[in-house]
PLY file of the C-alpha trace (Angstrom):
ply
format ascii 1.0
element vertex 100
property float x
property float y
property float z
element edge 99
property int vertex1
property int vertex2
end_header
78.64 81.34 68.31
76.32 78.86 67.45
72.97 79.01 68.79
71.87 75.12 70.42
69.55 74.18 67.71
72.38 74.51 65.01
74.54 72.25 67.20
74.22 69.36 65.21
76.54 66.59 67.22
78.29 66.61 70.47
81.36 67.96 69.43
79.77 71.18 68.31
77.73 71.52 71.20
80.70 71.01 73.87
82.54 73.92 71.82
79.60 76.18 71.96
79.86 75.43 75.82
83.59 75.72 76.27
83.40 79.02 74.21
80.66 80.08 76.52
82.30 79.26 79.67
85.55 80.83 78.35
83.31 84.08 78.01
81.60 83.95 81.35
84.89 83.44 83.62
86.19 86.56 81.24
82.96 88.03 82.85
83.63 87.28 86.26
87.39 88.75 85.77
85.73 91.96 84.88
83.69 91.61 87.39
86.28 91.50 90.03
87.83 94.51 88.87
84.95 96.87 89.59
84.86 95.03 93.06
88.73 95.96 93.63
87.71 99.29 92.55
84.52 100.01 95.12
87.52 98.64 97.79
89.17 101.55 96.63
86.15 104.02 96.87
84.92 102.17 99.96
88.30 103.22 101.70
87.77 107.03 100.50
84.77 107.67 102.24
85.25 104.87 105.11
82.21 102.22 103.75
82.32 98.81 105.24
82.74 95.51 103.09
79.54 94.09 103.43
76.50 96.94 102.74
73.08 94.50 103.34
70.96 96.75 101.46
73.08 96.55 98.23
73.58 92.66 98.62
69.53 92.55 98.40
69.04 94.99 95.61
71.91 92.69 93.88
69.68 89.64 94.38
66.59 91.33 93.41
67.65 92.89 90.57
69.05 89.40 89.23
66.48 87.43 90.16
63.95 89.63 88.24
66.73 89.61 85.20
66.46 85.70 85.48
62.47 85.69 85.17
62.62 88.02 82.60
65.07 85.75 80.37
63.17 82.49 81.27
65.55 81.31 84.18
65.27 79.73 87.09
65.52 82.62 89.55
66.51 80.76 92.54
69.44 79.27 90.80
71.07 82.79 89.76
69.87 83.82 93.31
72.39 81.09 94.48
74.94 81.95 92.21
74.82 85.19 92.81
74.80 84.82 97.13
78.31 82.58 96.57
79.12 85.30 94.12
78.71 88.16 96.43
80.19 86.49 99.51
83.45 85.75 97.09
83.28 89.81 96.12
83.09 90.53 100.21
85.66 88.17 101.27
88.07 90.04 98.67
86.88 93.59 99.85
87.42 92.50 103.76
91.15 91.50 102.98
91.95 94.89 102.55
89.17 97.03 104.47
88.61 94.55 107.05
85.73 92.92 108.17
82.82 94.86 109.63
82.56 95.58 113.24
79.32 95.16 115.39
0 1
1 2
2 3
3 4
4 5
5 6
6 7
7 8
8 9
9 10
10 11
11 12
12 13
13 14
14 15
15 16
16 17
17 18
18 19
19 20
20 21
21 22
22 23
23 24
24 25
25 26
26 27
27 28
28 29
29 30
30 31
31 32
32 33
33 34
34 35
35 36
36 37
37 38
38 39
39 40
40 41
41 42
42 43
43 44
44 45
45 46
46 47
47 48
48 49
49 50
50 51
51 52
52 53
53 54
54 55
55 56
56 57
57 58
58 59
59 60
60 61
61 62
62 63
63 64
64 65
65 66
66 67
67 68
68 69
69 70
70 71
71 72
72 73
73 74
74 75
75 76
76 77
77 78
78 79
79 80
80 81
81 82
82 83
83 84
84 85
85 86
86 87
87 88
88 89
89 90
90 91
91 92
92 93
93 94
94 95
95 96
96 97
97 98
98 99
């Protein structure tokens, strides 16, 4: 892939994005696997959906990733929140949601 700078009109550029994009929601499929795998682990040893401790490591640890690469942390943190409450919905459909 081209990096930006060697973009040189709009037409490169939006295929540098759509390629990009195309690679990211590839991402996000693979990323839904391992979540449809913890379901399966989850069930084994009778975890709940939602584990608040691991949903704030998660944000930590890609907040500090998004410093570290020059992004705006609160952005990914966003992302990432949406992300997360997409990855418990799908776990709750099958394990339930968690009880008081």
């Amino acid at each position: 892939m081209k990096a930006p700078q060697d973009c040189h009109d709009m037409t490169e550029l939006r295929a540098a994005i759509d390629a990009l994009d195309a690679g990211i929601v590839a991402q996000l499929k693979a990323r839904a696997g391992y979540i449809d795998r913890a379901v399966e682990l989850k069930q084994g040893i009778g975890l709940p959906a939602r584990i608040d401790e691991r949903v704030e490591e998660v944000v930590a640890s890609v907040r500090a990733e998004a410093a570290a690469q020059a992004l705006d942390p609160d952005l990914v943190e966003d992302l990432w929140r949406r992300l997360i409450d997409w990855s418990i919905a799908r776990e709750e459909r099958i394990l339930g949601a968690a009880r008081p």
